[in-house]
C-alpha positions in Angstrom: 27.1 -10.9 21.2 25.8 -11.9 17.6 26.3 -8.8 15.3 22.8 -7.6 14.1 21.9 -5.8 11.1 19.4 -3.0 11.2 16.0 -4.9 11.1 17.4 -7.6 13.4 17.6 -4.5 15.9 14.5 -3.3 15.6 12.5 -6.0 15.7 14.6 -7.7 18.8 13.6 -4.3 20.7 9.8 -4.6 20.4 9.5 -8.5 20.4 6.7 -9.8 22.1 8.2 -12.1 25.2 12.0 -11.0 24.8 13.2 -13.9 22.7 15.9 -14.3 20.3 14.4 -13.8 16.8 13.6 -17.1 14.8 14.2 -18.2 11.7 12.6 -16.6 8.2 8.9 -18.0 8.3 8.4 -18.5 11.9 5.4 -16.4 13.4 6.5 -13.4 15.6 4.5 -11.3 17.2 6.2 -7.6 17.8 4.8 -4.1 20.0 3.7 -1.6 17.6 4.3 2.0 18.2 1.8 3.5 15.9 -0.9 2.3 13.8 -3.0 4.4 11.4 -5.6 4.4 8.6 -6.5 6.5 5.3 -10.0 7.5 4.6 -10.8 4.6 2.0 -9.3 1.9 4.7 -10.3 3.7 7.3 -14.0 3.3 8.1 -14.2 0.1 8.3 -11.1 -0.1 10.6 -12.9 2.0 13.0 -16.1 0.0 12.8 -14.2 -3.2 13.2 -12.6 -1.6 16.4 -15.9 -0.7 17.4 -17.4 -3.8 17.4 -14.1 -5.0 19.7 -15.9 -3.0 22.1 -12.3 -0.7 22.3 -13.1 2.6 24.0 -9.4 4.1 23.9 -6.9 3.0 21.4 -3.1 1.6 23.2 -0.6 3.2 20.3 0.0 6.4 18.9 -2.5 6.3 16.0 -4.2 8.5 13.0 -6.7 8.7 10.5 -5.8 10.5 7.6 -8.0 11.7 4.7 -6.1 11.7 1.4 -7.9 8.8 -0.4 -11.8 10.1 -1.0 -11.4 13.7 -1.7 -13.7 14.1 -4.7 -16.8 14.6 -2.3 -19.4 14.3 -4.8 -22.6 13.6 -3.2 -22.6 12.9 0.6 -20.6 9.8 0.8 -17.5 10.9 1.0 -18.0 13.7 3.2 -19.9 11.2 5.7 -17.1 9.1 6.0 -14.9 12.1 7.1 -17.7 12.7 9.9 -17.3 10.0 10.7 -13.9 9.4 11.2 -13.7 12.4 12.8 -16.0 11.9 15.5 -14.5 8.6 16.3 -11.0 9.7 16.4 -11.9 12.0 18.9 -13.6 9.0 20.6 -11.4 6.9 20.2 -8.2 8.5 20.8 -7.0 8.8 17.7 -4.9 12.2 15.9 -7.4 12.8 12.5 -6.2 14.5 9.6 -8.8 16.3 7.8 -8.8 16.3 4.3 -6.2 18.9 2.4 -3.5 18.3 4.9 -1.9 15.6 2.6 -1.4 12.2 1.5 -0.8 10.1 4.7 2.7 8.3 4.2 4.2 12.2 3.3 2.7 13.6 6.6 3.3 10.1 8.5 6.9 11.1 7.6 6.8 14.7 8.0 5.1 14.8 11.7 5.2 11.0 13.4 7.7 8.8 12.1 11.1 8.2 14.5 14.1 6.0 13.7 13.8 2.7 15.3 10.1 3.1 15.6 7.4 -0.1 14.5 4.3 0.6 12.4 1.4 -0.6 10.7 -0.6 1.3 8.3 -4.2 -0.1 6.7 -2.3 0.8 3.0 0.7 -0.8 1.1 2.6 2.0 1.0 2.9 2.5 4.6 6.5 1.0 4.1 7.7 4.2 3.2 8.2 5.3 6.8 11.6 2.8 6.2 13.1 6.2 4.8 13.3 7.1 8.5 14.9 4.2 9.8 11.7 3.0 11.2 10.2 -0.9 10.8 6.4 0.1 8.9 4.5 -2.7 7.3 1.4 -2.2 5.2 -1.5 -4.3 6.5 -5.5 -4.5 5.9 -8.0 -2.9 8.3 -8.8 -5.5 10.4 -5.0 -6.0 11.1 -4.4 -2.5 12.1 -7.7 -2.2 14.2 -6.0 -4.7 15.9 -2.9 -3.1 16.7 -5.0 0.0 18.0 -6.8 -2.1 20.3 -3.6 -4.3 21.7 -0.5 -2.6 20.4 0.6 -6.0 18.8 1.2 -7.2 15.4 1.8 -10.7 14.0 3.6 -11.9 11.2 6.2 -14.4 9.6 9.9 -13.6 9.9 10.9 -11.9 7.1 14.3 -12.9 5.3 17.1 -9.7 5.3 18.5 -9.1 2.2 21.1 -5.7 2.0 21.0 -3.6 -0.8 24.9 -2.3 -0.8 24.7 1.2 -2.5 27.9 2.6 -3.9 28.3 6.0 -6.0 25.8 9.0 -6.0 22.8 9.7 -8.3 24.4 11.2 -11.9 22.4 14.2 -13.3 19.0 13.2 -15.0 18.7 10.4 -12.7 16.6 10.3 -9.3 15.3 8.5 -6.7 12.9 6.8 -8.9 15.4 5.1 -11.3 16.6 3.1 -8.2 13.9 1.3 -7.4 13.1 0.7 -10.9 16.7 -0.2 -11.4 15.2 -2.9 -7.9 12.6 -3.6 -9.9 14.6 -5.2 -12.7 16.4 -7.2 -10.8 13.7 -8.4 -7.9 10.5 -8.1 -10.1 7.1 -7.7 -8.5 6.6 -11.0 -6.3 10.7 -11.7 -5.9 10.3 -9.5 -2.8 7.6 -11.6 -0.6 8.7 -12.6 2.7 12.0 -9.9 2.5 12.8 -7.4 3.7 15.1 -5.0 1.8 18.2 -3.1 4.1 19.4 -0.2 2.4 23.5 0.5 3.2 26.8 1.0 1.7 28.4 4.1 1.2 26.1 5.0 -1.1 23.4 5.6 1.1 24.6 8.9 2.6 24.6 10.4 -1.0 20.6 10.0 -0.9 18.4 12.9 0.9 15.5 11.5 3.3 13.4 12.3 0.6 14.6 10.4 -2.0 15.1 7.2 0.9 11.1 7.3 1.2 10.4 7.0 -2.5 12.7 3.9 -2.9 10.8 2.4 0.2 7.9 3.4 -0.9 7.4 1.3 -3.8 9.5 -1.7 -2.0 5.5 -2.7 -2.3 5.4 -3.2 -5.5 8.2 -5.8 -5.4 5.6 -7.9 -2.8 8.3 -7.2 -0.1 7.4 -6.9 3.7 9.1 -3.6 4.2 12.1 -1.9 3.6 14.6 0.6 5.1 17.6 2.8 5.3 19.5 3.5 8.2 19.2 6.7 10.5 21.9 8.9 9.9 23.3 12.4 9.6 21.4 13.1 6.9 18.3 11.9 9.1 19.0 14.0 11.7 19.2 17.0 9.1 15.8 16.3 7.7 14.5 15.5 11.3 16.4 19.4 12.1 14.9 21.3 9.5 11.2 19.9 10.9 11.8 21.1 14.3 11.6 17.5 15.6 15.8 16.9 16.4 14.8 15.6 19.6 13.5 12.4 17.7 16.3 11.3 15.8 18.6 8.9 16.8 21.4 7.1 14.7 20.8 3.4 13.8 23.2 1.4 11.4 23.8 -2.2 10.9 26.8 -4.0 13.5 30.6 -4.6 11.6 29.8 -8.5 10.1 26.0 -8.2 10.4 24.7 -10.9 8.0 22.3 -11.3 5.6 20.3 -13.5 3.7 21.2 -12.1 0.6 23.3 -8.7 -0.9 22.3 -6.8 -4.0 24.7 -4.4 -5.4 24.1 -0.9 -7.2 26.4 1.2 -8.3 24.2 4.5 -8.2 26.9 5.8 -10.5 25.8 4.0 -13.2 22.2 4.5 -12.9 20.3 5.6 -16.1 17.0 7.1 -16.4 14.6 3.9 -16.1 10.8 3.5 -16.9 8.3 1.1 -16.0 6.2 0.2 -19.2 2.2 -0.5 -18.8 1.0 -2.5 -17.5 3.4 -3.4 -14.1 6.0 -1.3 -12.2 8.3 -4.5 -13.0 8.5 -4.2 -16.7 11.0 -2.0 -16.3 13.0 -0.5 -19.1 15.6 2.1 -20.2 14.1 5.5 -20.9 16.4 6.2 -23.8 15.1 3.0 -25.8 11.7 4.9 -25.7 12.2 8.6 -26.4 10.1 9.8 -29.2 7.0 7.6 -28.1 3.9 10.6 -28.2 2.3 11.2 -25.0 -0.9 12.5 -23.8 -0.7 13.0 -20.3 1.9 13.9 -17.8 0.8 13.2 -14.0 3.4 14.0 -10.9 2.8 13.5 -7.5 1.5 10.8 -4.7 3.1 9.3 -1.5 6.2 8.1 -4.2 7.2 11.6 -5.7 5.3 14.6 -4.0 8.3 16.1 -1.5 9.2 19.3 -2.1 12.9 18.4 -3.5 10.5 16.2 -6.3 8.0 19.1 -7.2 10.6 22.2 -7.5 13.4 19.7 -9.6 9.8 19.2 -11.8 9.2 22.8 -11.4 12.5 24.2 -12.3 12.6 21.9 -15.7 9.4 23.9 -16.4 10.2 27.5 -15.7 9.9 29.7 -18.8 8.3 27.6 -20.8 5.3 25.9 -21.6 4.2 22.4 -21.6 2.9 20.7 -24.3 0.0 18.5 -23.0 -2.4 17.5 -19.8 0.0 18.0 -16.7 -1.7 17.5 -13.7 0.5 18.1 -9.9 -0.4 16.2 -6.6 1.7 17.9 -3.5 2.0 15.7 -0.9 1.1 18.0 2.1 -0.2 21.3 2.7 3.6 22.6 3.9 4.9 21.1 0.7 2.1 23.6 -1.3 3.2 26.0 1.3 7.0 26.0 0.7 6.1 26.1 -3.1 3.8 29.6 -2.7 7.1 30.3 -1.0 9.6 29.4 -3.5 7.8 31.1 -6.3 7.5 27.6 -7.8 3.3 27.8 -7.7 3.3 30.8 -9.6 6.1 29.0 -12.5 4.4 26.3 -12.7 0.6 27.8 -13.3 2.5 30.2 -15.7 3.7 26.9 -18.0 0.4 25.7 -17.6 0.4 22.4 -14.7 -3.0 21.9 -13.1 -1.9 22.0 -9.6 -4.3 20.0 -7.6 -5.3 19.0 -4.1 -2.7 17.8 -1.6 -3.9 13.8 -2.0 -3.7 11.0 -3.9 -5.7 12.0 -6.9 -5.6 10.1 -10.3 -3.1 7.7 -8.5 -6.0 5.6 -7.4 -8.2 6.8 -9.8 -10.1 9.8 -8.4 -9.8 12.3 -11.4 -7.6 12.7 -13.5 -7.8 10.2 -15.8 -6.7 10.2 -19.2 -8.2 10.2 -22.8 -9.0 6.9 -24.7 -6.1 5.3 -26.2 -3.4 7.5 -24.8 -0.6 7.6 -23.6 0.2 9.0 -19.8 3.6 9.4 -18.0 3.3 9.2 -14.4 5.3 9.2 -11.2 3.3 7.4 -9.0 4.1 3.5 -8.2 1.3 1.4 -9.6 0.1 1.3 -13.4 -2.1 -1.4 -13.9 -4.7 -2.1 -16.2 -7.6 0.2 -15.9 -6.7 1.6 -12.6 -6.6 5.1 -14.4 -10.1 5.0 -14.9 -9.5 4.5 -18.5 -9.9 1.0 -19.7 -7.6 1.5 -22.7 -5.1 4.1 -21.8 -1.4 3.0 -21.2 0.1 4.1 -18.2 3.9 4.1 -17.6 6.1 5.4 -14.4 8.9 7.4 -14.7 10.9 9.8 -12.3 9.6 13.5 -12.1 13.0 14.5 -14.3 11.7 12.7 -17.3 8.1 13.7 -16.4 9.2 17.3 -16.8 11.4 16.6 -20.0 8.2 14.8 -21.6 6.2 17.2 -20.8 7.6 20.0 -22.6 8.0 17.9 -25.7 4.6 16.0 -25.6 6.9 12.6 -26.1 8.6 10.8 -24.0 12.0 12.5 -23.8 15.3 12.2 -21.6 16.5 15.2 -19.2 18.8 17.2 -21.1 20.6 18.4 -17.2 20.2 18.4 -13.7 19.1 22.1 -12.4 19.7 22.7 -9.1 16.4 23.8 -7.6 15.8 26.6 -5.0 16.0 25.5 -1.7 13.7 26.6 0.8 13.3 26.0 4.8 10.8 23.0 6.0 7.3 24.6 6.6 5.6 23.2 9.7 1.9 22.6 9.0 0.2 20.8 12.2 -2.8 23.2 13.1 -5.0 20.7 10.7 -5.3 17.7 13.1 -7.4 17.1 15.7 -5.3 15.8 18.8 -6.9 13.6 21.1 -8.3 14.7 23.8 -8.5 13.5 27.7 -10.7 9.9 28.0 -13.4 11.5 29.9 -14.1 14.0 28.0 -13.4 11.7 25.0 -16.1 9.1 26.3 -19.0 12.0 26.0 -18.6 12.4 22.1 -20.8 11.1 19.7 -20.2 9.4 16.7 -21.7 10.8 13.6 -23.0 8.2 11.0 -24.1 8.6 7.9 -26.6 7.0 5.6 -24.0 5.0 3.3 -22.3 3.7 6.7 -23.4 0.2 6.9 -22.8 -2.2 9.8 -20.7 -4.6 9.5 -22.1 -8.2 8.4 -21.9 -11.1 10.7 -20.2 -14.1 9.1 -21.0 -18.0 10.0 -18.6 -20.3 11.4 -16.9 -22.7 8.3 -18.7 -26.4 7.9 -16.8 -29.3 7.9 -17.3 -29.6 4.0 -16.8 -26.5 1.2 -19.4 -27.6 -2.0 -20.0 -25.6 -4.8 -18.8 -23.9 -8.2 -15.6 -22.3 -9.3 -17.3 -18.8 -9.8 -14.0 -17.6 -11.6 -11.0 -18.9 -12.9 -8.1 -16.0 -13.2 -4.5 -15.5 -14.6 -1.3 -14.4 -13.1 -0.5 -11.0 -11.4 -4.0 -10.1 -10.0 -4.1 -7.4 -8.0 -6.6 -5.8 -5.5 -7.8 -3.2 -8.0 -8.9 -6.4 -10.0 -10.7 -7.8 -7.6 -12.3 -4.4 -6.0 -11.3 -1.5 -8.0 -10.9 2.0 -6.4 -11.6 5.2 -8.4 -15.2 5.8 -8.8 -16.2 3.0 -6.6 -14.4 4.4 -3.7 -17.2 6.1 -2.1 -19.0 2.8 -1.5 -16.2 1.4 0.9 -18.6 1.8 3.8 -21.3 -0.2 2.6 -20.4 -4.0 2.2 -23.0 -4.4 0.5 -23.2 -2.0 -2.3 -19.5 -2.0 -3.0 -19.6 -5.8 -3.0 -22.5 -5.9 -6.1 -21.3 -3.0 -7.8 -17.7 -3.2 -8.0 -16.3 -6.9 -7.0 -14.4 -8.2 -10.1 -16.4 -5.7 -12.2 -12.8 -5.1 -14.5 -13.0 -8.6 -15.2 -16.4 -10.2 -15.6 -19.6 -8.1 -15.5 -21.7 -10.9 -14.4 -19.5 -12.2 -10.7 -21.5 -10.7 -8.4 -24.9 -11.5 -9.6 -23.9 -15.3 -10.5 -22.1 -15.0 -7.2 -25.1 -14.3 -5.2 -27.4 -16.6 -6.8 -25.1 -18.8 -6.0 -24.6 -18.2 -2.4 -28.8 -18.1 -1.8 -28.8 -21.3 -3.6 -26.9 -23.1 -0.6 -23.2 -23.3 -2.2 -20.0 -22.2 -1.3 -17.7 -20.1 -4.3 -14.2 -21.1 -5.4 -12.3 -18.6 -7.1 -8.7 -20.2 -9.2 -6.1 -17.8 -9.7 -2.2 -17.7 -11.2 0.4 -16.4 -9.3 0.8 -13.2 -7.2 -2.9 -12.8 -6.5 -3.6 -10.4 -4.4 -0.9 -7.8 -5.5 -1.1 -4.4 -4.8 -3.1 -2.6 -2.7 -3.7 -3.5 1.2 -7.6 -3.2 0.8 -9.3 -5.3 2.8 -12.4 -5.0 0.9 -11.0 -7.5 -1.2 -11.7 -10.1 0.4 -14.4 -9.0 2.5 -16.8 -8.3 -0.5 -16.1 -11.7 -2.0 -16.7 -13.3 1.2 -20.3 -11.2 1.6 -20.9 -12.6 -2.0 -20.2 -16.0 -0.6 -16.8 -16.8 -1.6 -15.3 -19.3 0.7 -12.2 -20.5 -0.7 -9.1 -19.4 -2.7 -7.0 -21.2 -4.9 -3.7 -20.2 -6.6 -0.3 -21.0 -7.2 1.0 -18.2 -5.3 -0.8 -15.3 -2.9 0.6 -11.6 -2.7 1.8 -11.3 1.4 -0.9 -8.9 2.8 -4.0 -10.7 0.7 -3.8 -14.0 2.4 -4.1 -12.1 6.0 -7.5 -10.6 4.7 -8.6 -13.3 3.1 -8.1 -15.0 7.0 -9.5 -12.2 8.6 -12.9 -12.6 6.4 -12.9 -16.4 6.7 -11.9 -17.3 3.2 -9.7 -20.4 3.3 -6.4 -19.8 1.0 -4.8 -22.1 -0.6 -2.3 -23.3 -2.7 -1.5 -25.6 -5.8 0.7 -28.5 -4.5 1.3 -29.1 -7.9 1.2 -25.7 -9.7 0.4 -27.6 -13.0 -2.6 -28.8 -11.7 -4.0 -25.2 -12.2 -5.0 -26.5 -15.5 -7.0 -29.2 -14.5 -9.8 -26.5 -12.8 -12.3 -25.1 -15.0 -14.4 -22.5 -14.2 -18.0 -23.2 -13.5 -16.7 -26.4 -12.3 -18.3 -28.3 -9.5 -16.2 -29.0 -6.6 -15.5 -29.8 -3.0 -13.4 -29.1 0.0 -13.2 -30.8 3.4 -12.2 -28.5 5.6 -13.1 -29.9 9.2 -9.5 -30.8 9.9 -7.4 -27.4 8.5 -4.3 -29.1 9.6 -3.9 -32.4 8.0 -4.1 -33.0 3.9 -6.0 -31.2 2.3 -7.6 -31.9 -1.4 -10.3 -30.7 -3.7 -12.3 -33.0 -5.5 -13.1 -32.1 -9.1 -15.4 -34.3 -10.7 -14.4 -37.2 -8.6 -10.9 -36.4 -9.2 -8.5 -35.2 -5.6 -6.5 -32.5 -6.1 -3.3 -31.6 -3.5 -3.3 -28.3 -1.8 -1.0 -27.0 0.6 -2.5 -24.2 3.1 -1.0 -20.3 2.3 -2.4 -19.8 5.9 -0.7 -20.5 9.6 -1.1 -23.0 11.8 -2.0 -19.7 14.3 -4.7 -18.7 11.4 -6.6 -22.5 11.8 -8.9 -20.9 14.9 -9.6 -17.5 13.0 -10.7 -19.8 10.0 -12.8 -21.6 11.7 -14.2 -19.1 13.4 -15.8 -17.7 10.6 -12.7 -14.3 10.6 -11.2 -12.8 13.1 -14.0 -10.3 14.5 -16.1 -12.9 15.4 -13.1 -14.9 16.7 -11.9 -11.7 18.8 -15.7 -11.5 20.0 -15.6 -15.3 21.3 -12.1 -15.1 22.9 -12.2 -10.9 24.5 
């Protein structure tokens, strides 16, 4: 038999019809063994399942309520009634909010080695510390895998990361997937998926495996993961769960598509310079810079092992600006009451906030005007902080703690080992599901701000109208529908789509866009590459398509966007010619025929044809036409 590496195992186990696994880029379909939500994904997922008409979901699943903690007003607590309500209907574990951020308690409470997932958020990936296959997806996709217990999606390409050496002191967790960073960037990872191994790999708690899988998303990759081994079984052990694990590892002469080496050995600590996780840099070239704001925390660094390295750094002393602490679960808080670490670290003066994802996605915490903020979350782009001119940079929680007693950004003088302290088991909080006839006698509480969904025509034969925006490189999903303040309005379509829809880069989209769309034509939008980076919202394309955008244009699309932008009915597309991005204006008039998805397709610009070449699937065509893929599921279930 064929030696298979890791993935290839995996994915051959829960391969829809039993085949042998195709080539890189051909469609596979693969059984899903849980599926699961976060608050600001979440509501929409469950009114999309809804509308399937689902009464009891086929995989374990969960809501989680990390995202929208603020609860300012009654939004936000609405959408918690109503997720709660139809979990229960529904089938589904809820997670109330103060538990924790849902890819530390995914990890903590459901995860398994050798297990399949999908999760309505990037970072869902970081189950791949676990040995587990996880991909992050938008709502629609995950609804989906409720309701059937199915997922689709290309074949990704392998590529092993051979690990050698073990982490020096001052260096973490962190510095290797910035040190990935460097050498991937943030699209090089689109269509992969990244296998951890090498000797190196046993040197590395499960802990620090989930934060390099973690931000494999930021790299544009499909997943990644490290193979399920003693030190697995050990984390698995001390969470009362050893039943669950079970050792996975790549065969002898499994091959790959590709091998990076690191030498963990030679690791230095790294830091990723506003504004993108890949302009990655050596901390030492920036000590001295003066800082503002020191932020630790969210699903990339809030384990315990993270906060009491942090904590320890602190201890008997006193920092020297803004430091603001995200645990990732109620047992992490827990275990650092425990410790004695809570009481340190009030005593050198942290903020220790609630178990979520906080100032990561821009609910509080944001820093002044013109500063500077050290962070060690996995995203820092423009304005996501809530501060349009404020610099954000990632760094490991070592360096976060260094900085923050010196107010500049400053190197770890040593490693100090921490206090360990036994795994606290916090599972009271959620709501299990209960039997289906008791389930089917629930009602589901809806608030004001919980809007039903809009219906969506078929497409026409022909796409005519105005390129309502033309856009650069490296877009991502907070540029296109921003989080932070906007975040309670991700149940109402409508509201978010007028308010916040490319609000960070032109004021006047959504009115123009409207008056457009009343006016009988269809919007373009032009874009650079990676569009679409970032966040799994589906919201980014579902508000442009309610504003009447129809088509997207770029030379390259971030991997989970173009599924939205499917699922909504928004036709993307590609340059055939990437220089031929110069030749589209914005405000142009243009056209599209579209009544034949599978033969040549062109847009005419002032009488002039441009090539495209489709970024969707031949599979995709029917979805498309159908106007997305609700009202296709309607026609078809």
């Amino acid at each position: 038999m064929k030696p298979l590496n890791l993935t290839e195992q995996i994915l051959s186990e829960h391969l829809v019809g039993g085949a042998a696994l195709p080539e890189a880029g051909t469609p596979i379909t693969i059984k899903i063994d849980e599926a699961f939500t976060q608050d600001a994904t979440g509501t929409m997922a469950m009114l999309q399942l809804e509308a399937m008409g689902v009464e009891r979901v086929k995989t374990l699943a969960v809501n989680f309520v990390d995202h929208s903690m603020m609860q300012s007003g009654f939004r936000n607590p609405d959408d918690h009634e109503y997720l709660r309500s139809v979990s229960k209907r529904l089938g589904i574990i809820f997670s109330p909010p103060g538990a924790g951020i849902c890819h530390f308690l995914n990890i903590e409470n459901f995860v398994k080695p050798g297990m399949t997932g999908v999760g309505a958020d990037s970072h869902t990936v970081n189950a791949g510390g676990m040995g587990a296959i996880y991909f992050g997806a938008g709502g629609y996709d995950v609804a989906f895998a409720m309701a059937t217990g199915e997922y689709t999606l290309p074949m990704p390409e392998i590529v092993k990361v051979h690990l050698t050496g073990s982490l020096q002191p001052g260096v973490q967790a962190m510095d290797v997937i910035l040190k990935m960073l460097s050498i991937v960037g943030v699209k090089g990872g689109k269509g992969k998926i990244f296998e951890y191994g090498g000797p190196g790999t046993a040197s590395l708690s499960l802990s620090e495996r989930a934060t390099i899988t973690n931000m494999g998303a930021e790299m544009g990759a499909s997943t990644s993961i490290f193979p399920s081994d003693e030190r697995t079984r050990e984390y698995l052990a001390s969470r009362e769960r050893e039943q669950d694990y079970r050792p996975l590892a790549a065969d002898e002469g499994a091959r790959y598509s590709d091998t990076i080496e690191i030498d963990l050995d030679q690791l230095e600590p790294l830091i990723a310079l506003y504004p993108s996780p890949g302009n990655v840099e050596r901390v030492a070239d920036h000590v001295g810079t003066k800082i503002q704001q020191v932020c630790v925390g969210s699903c990339t660094n809030s384990s315990y092992e993270n906060i009491a390295s942090f904590g320890e750094q602190l201890k008997g002393k006193r920092v020297a600006v803004d430091t603001l602490l995200y645990p990732g679960s109620r047992a992490v808080a827990i275990m650092m009451a425990n410790s004695g670490y809570l009481g340190s670290l009030f005593t050198s003066g942290v903020r220790v906030l609630e178990n979520g994802c906080g100032a990561c996605i821009g609910q509080g915490g944001s820093p002044p005007s013109k500063s500077v903020s050290l962070r060690t979350f996995n995203r820092n782009f423009p304005k996501r902080s809530g501060t349009p001119d404020a610099q954000v940079h990632l760094v490991s929680p070592a360096v976060a703690a260094a900085s923050a007693l010196t107010g500049e950004i400053s190197l770890p003088k040593e490693s100090l080992p921490f206090k360990q302290e036994p795994q606290v088991v916090d599972t009271q909080s959620f709501q299990m599901p209960i039997p289906a006839d008791e389930a089917a006698k629930v009602e589901v509480v809806r608030g004001p701000n919980i809007m039903p969904l809009p219906d969506f025509e078929p497409l026409p034969d022909v796409l005519e109208g105005e390129v309502l925006l033309k856009l650069g490189d490296n877009i991502s999903t907070d540029d296109i529908q921003p989080a932070g303040i906007y975040l309670p309005l991700r149940s109402n379509v409508k509201e978010y789509a007028m308010q916040a829809t490319f609000t960070m880069v032109d004021q006047t989209f959504a009115e123009r866009a409207v008056a457009h769309r009343d006016g009988g034509g269809h919007g373009f939008l032009i874009g650079g590459e990676n569009y679409g980076q970032g966040s799994s919202r589906e919201h980014a394309a579902l508000c442009p398509r309610w504003l009447g955008v129809r088509c997207v244009i770029v030379k390259q699309f971030a991997r989970i966007h173009v599924a939205n932008l499917v699922n909504f009915g928004i036709v993307p597309l590609t340059f055939a010619n990437a220089d031929d991005y110069d030749r589209v204006t914005q405000g142009a008039h243009v056209s599209l025929k579209t009544g034949d998805l599978d033969g040549e397709l062109a847009l005419s610009v002032d009488g002039q044809e441009i090539s495209l070449v489709p970024a969707f699937g031949k599979k995709d065509i029917p979805t498309l036409k159908a106007g997305g893929a609700l009202a296709l599921f309607k026609t078809t279930h």
